[in-house]
MARVODO-128028 format. One record per residue (C-alpha): residue in three letters; x, z, y; residue number from 1. Coordinates in pm, whole numbers. Layout:
BEGIN
(atom "Ala",(X,Z,Y),NUM),
...
END
This chain:
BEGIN
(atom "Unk",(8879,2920,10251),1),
(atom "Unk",(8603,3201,10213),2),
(atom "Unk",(8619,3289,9885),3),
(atom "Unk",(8774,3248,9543),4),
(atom "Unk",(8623,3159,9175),5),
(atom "Unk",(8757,3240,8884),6),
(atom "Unk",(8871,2916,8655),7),
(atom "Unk",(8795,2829,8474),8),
(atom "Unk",(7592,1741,5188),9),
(atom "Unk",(7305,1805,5079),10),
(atom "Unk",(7213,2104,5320),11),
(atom "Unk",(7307,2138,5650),12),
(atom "Unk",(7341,1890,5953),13),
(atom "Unk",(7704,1788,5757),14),
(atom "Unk",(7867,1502,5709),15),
(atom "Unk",(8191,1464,5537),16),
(atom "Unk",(8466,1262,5720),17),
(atom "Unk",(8859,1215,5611),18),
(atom "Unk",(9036,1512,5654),19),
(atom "Unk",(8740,1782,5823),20),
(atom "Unk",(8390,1834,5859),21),
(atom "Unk",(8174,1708,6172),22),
(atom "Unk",(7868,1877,6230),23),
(atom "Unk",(7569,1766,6425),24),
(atom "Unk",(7486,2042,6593),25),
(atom "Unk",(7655,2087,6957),26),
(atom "Unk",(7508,2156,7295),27),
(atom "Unk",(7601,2001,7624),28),
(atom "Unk",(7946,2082,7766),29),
(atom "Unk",(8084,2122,8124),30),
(atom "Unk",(8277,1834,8323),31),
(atom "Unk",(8544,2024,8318),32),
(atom "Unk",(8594,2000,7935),33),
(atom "Unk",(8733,1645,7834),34),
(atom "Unk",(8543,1501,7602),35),
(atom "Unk",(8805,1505,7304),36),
(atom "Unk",(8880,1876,7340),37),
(atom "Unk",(8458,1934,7314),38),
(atom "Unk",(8382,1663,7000),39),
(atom "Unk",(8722,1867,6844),40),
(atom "Unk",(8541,2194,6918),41),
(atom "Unk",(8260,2045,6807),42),
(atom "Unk",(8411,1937,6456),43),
(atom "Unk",(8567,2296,6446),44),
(atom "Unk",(8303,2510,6567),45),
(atom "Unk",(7974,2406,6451),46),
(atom "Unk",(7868,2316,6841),47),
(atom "Unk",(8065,2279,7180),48),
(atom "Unk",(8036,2671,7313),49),
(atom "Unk",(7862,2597,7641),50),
(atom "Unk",(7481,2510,7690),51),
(atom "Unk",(7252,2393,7971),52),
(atom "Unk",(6960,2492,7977),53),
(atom "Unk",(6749,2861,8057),54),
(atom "Unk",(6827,3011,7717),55),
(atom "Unk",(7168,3032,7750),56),
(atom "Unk",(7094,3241,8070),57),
(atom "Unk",(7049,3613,8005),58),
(atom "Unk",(6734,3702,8106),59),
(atom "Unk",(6752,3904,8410),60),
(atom "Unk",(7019,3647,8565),61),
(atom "Unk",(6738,3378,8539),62),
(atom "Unk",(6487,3594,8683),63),
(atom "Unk",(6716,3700,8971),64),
(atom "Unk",(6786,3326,9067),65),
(atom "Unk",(6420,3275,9081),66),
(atom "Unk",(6385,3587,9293),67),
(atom "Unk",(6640,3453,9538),68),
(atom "Unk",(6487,3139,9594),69),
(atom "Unk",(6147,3318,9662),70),
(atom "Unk",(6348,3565,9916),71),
(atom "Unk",(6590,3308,10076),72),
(atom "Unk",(6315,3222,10326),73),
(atom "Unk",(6305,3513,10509),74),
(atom "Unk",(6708,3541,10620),75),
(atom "Unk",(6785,3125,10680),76),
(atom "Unk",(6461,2928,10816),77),
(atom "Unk",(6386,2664,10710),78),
(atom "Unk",(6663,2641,10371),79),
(atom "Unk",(6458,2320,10245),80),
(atom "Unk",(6550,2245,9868),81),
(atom "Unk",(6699,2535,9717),82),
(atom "Unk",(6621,2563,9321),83),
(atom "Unk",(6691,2837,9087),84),
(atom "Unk",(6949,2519,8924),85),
(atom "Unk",(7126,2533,9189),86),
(atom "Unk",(7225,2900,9195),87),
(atom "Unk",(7276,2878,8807),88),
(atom "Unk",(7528,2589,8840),89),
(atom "Unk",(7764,2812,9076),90),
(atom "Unk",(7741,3127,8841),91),
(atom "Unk",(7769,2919,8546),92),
(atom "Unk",(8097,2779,8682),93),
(atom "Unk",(8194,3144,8827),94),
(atom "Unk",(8134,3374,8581),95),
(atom "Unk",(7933,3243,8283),96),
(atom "Unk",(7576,3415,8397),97),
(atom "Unk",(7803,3747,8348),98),
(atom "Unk",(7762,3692,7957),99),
(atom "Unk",(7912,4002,7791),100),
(atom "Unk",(7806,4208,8012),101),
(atom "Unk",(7496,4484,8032),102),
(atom "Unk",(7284,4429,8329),103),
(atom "Unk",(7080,4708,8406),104),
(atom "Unk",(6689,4703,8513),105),
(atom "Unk",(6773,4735,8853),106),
(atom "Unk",(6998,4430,8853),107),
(atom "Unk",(7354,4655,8842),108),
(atom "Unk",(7610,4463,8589),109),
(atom "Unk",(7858,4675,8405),110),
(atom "Unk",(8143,4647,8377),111),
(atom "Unk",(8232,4503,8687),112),
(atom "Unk",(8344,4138,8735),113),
(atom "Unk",(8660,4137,8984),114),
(atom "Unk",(8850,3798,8980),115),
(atom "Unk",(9264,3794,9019),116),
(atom "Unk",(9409,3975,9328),117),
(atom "Unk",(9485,3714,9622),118),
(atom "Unk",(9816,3763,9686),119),
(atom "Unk",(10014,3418,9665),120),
(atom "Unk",(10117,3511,9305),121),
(atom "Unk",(9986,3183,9167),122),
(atom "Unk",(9791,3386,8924),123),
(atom "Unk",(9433,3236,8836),124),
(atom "Unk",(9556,2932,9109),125),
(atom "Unk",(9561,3165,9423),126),
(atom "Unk",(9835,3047,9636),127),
(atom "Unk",(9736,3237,9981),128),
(atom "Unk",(9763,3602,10033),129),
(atom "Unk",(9419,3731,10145),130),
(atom "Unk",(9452,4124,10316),131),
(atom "Unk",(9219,4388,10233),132),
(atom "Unk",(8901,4382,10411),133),
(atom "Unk",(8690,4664,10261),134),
(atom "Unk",(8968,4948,10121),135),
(atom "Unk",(8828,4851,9794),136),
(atom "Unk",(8535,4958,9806),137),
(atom "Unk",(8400,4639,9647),138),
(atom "Unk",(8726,4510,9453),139),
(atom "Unk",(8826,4835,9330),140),
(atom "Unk",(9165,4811,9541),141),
(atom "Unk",(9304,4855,9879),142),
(atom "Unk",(9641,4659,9835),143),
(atom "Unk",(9453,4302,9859),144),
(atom "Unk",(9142,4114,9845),145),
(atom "Unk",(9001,3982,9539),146),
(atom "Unk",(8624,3820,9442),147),
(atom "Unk",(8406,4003,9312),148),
(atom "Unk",(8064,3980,9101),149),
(atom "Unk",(7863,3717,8908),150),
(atom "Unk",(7911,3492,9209),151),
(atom "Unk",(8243,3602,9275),152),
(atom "Unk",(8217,3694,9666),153),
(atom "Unk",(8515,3794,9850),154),
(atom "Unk",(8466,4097,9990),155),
(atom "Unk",(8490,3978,10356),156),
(atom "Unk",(8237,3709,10291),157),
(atom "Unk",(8000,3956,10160),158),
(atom "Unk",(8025,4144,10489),159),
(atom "Unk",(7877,3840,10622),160),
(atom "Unk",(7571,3755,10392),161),
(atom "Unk",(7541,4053,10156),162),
(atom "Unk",(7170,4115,10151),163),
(atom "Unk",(6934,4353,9934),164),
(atom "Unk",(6691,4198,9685),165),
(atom "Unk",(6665,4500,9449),166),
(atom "Unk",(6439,4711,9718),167),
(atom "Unk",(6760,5010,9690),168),
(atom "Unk",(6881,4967,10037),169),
(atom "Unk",(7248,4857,9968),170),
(atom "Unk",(7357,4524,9950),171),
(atom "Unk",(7570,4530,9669),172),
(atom "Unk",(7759,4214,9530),173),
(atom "Unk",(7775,4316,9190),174),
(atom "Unk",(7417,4351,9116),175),
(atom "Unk",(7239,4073,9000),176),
(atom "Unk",(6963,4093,9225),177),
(atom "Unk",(7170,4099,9559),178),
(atom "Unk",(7442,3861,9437),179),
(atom "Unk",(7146,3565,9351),180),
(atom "Unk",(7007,3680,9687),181),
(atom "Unk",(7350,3628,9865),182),
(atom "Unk",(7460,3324,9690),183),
(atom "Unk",(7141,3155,9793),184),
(atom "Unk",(7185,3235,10206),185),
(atom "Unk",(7511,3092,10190),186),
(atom "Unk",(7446,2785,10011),187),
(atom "Unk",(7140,2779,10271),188),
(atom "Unk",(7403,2782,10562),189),
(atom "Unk",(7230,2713,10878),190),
(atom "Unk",(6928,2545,10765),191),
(atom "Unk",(7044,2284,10519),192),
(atom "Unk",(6835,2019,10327),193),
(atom "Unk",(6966,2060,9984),194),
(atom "Unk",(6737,1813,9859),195),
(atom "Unk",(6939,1559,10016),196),
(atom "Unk",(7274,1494,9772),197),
(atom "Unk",(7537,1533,10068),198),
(atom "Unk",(7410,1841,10168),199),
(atom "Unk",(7411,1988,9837),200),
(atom "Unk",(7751,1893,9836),201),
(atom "Unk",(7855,2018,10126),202),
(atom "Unk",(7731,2321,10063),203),
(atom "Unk",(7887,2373,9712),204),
(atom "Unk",(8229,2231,9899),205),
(atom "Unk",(8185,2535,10141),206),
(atom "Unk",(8141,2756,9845),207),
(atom "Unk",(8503,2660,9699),208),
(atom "Unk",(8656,2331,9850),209),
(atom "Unk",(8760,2140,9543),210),
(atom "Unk",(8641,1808,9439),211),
(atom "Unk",(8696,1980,9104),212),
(atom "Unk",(8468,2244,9112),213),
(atom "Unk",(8233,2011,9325),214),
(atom "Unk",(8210,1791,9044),215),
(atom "Unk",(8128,2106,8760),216),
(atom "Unk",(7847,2246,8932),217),
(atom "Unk",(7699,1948,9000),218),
(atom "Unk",(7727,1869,8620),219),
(atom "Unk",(7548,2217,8553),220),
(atom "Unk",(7294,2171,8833),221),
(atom "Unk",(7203,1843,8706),222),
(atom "Unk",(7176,2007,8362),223),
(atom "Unk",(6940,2308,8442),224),
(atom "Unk",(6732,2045,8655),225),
(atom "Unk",(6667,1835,8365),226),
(atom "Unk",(6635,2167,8116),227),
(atom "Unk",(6415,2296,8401),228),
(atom "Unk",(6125,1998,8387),229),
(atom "Unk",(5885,1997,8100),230),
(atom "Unk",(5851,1672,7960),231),
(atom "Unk",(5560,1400,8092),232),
(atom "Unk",(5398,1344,7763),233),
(atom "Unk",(5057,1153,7924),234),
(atom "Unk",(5133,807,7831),235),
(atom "Unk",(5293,953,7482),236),
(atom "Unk",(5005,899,7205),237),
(atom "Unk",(4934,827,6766),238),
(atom "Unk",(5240,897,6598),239),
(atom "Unk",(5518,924,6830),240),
(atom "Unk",(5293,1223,6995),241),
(atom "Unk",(5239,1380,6695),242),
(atom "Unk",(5618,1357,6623),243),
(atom "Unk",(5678,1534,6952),244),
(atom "Unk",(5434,1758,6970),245),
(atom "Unk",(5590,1904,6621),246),
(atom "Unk",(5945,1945,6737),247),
(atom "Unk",(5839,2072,7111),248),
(atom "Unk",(5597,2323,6906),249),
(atom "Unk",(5939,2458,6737),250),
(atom "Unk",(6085,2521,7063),251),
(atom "Unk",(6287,2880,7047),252),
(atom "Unk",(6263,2893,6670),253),
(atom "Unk",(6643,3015,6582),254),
(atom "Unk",(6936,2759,6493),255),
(atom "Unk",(6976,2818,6114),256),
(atom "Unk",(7317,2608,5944),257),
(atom "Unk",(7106,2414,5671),258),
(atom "Unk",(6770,2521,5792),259),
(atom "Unk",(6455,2331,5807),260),
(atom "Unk",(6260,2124,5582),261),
(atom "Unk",(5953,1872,5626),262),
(atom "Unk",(5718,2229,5558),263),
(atom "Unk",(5916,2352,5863),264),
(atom "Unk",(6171,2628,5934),265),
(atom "Unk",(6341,2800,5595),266),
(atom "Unk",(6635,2985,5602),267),
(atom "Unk",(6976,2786,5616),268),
(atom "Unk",(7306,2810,5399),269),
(atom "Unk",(7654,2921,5495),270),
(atom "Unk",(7852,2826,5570),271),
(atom "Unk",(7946,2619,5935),272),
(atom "Unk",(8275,2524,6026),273),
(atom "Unk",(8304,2827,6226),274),
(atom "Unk",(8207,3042,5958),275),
(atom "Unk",(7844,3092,6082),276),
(atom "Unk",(7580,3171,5793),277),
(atom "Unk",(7227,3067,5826),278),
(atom "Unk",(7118,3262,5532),279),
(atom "Unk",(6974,3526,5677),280),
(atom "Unk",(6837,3291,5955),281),
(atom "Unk",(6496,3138,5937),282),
(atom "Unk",(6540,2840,6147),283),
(atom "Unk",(6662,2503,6199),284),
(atom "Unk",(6912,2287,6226),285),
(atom "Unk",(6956,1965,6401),286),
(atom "Unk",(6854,1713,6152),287),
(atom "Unk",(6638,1995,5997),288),
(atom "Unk",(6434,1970,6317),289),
(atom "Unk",(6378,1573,6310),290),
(atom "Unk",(6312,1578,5947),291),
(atom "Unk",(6041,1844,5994),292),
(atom "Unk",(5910,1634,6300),293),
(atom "Unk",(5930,1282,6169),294),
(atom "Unk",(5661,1394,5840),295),
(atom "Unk",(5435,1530,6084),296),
(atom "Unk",(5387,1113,6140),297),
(atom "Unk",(5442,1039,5785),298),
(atom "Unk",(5831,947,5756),299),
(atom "Unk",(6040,1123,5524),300),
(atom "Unk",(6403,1112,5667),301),
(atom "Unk",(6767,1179,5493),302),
(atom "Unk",(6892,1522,5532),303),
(atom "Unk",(7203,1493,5734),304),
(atom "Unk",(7221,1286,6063),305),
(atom "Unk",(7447,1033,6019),306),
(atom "Unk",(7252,911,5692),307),
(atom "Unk",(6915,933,5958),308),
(atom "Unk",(7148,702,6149),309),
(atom "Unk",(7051,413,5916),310),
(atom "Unk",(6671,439,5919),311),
(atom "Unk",(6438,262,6169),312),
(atom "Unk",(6577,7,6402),313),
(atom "Unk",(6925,100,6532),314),
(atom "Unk",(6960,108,6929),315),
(atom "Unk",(7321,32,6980),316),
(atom "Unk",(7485,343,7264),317),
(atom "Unk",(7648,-16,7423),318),
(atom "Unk",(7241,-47,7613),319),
(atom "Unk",(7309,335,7768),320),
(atom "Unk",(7010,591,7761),321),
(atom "Unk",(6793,374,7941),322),
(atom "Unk",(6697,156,7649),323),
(atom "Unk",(6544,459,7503),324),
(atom "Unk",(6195,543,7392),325),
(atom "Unk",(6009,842,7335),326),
(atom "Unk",(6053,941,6996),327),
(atom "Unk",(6350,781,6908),328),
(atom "Unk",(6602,959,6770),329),
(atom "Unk",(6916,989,6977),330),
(atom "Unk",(7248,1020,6805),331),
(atom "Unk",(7609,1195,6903),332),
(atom "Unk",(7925,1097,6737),333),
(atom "Unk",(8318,1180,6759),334),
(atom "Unk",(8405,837,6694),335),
(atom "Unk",(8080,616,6880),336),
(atom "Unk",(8050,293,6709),337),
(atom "Unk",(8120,430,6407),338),
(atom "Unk",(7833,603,6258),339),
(atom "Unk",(8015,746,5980),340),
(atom "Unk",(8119,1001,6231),341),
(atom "Unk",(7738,1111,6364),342),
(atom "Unk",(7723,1506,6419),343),
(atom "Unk",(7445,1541,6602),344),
(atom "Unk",(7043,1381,6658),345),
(atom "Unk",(6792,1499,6888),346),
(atom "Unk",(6452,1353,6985),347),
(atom "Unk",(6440,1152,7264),348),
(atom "Unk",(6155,1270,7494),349),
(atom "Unk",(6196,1003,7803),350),
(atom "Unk",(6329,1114,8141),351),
(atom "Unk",(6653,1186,8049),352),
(atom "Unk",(6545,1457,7816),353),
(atom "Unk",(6585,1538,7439),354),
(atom "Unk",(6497,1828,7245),355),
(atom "Unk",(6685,1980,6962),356),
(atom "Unk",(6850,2210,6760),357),
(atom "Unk",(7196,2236,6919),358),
(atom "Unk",(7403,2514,6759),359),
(atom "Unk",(7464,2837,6584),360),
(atom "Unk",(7370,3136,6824),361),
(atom "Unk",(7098,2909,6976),362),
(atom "Unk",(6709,2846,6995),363),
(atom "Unk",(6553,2452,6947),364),
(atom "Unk",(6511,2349,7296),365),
(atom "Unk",(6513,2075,7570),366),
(atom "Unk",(6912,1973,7686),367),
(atom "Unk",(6982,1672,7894),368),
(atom "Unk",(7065,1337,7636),369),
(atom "Unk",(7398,1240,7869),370),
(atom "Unk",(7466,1634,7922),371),
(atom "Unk",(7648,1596,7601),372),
(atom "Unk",(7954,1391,7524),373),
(atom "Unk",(7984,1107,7215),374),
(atom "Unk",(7674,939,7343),375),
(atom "Unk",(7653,723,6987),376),
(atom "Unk",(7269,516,7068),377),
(atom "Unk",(6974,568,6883),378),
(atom "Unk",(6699,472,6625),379),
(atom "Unk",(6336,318,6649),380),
(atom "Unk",(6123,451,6366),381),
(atom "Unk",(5775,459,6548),382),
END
């Protein structure tokens, strides 16, 4: 073991069910959530509190994985197949992109990120004492080890890789830079393929050997992939285009709760489930998006997603994703098979990819279609 991660209506997209309120607006959650703890989040919260693609990343984290993939090169030759996804599916998993905390221009993130001391306490799931290695001068304390930074490094494996992306001559773990840069020789090892699925794997497994956490960031990695490839629109033409072309022209408009129209964004209502206004918020929200798309090719939809549910040619979730069309809409429900229970629709693009409005806090974007759970089918209305 090398190293240690931390565990881890009439407006609005509303529909009234028995006792609560399910909303259609929720991004794509983590395979470590079960999918009845993220549709009840869902219900509760206005949108599962994860996301997967680039603008959930702040924006210095996504340029530093970049960086490191352009750097990686020069310290492990040849590292064949390493992808800024691939870094952003361990931090995801380690540290959440070190949301919440500032990150300065130079790549320095404050406050620092230590994980649990390692001493066999059982605290965080350590189980095995780990000695101080560096008198704390990376994890603030000389009575143990513990990881440290966005990728969450022991201290004695950043001896080993630690390398310097920022230009400031120190190699320092809890900089964003350096970290990205670090993460990405290790994962390299001695030359991997990480093109190749077993070697991806392998190296993840070397990262933290849990079938577990193997299993997570290959969920994320997957996810970023998909959020990573802009959508092959060149056999996409007449109506269905024009319906895509509208929503993809919307992308990183704000999420507004009861925004949108067929004229395009307008400021939303409050109030979500969660309490989140879109008053103030000139935006969209998910079936504010596809109702602002759809009249762009002449079809005036319902307001609220599961009523969109019954328009066009219903594509039963029982066919899987693959029966699919661009242009269709694609539908997410807490109970599938009942439709009653639809809180979400995005627009199928093809290749696996939709784009939407997911959530509160969130821009209209592309997500994976089976990055998010309650997979409820579709509808044909071009």
């Amino acid at each position: 073991m090398t190293r240690r991660r931390s565990r881890k209506a009439k407006w609005g997209c509303l529909t009234v069910m028995l006792l609560f309120a399910a909303v259609c607006c929720a991004a794509p959650i983590s395979g470590a959530i079960s999918p009845v703890v993220a549709l009840q989040s869902a219900a509760r919260d206005g949108g599962i509190a994860e996301g997967g693609t680039a603008a959930d990343i702040p924006p210095h984290m996504l340029t530093a994985y970049k960086k490191a993939v352009q750097l990686v090169g020069r310290y492990v030759s040849p590292c064949r197949g390493m992808r800024w996804p691939i870094l952003a599916g361990i931090a995801k998993v380690e540290s959440n992109h070190a949301i919440g905390r500032t990150i300065a221009g130079n790549g320095d993130i404050s406050p620092r990120i230590y994980g649990v001391l390692l001493n066999g306490s059982g605290a965080g799931g350590n189980t095995t004492a780990f000695p101080d290695t560096d008198g704390g001068r990376w994890d603030g304390t000389a009575s143990g080890e513990r990881a440290v930074g966005p990728f969450q490094f022991l201290p004695s494996t950043w001896e080993g890789i630690g390398k310097d992306a920022n230009g400031d001559k120190t190699a320092d773990p809890h900089n964003a830079d350096d970290a990205a840069l670090g993460a990405a020789v290790y994962l390299c090892g001695n030359g991997r393929d990480l093109t190749k699925r077993s070697q991806l794997e392998a190296a993840i497994l070397q990262y933290n050997h849990s079938t577990e956490y193997l299993s997570n960031v290959l969920g994320w990695i997957d996810q970023y992939t998909a959020a990573a490839k802009d959508p092959d629109l060149k056999n996409v033409s007449g109506r269905v285009r024009a319906v895509l072309d509208a929503a993809l022209s919307q992308r990183g408009v704000p999420y507004s709760w009861g925004g949108g129209s067929t004229n395009g964004p307008s400021t939303g209502i409050c109030c979500s489930p969660s309490g989140k206004s879109g008053t103030n918020i000139t935006g969209f929200d998910c079936s504010g998006l596809t109702l602002y798309a759809y009249a762009k090719a002449g079809i005036q939809l319902p307001r609220t997603a599961a009523a969109q549910a019954g328009v066009g040619r219903r594509i039963p979730a029982g066919l899987g994703t693959s029966a699919l069309k661009p242009g269709d809409l694609v539908f997410f429900a807490t109970a599938p098979g009942r439709d009653s229970t639809i809180y979400h629709v995005g627009i199928y693009l093809g290749s696996g990819q939709m784009v939407n409005a997911p959530r509160p806090g969130t821009v209209v974007r592309l997500d994976a279609v089976n990055a998010m759970s309650g997979y409820a089918g579709g509808a044909r209305l071009l």
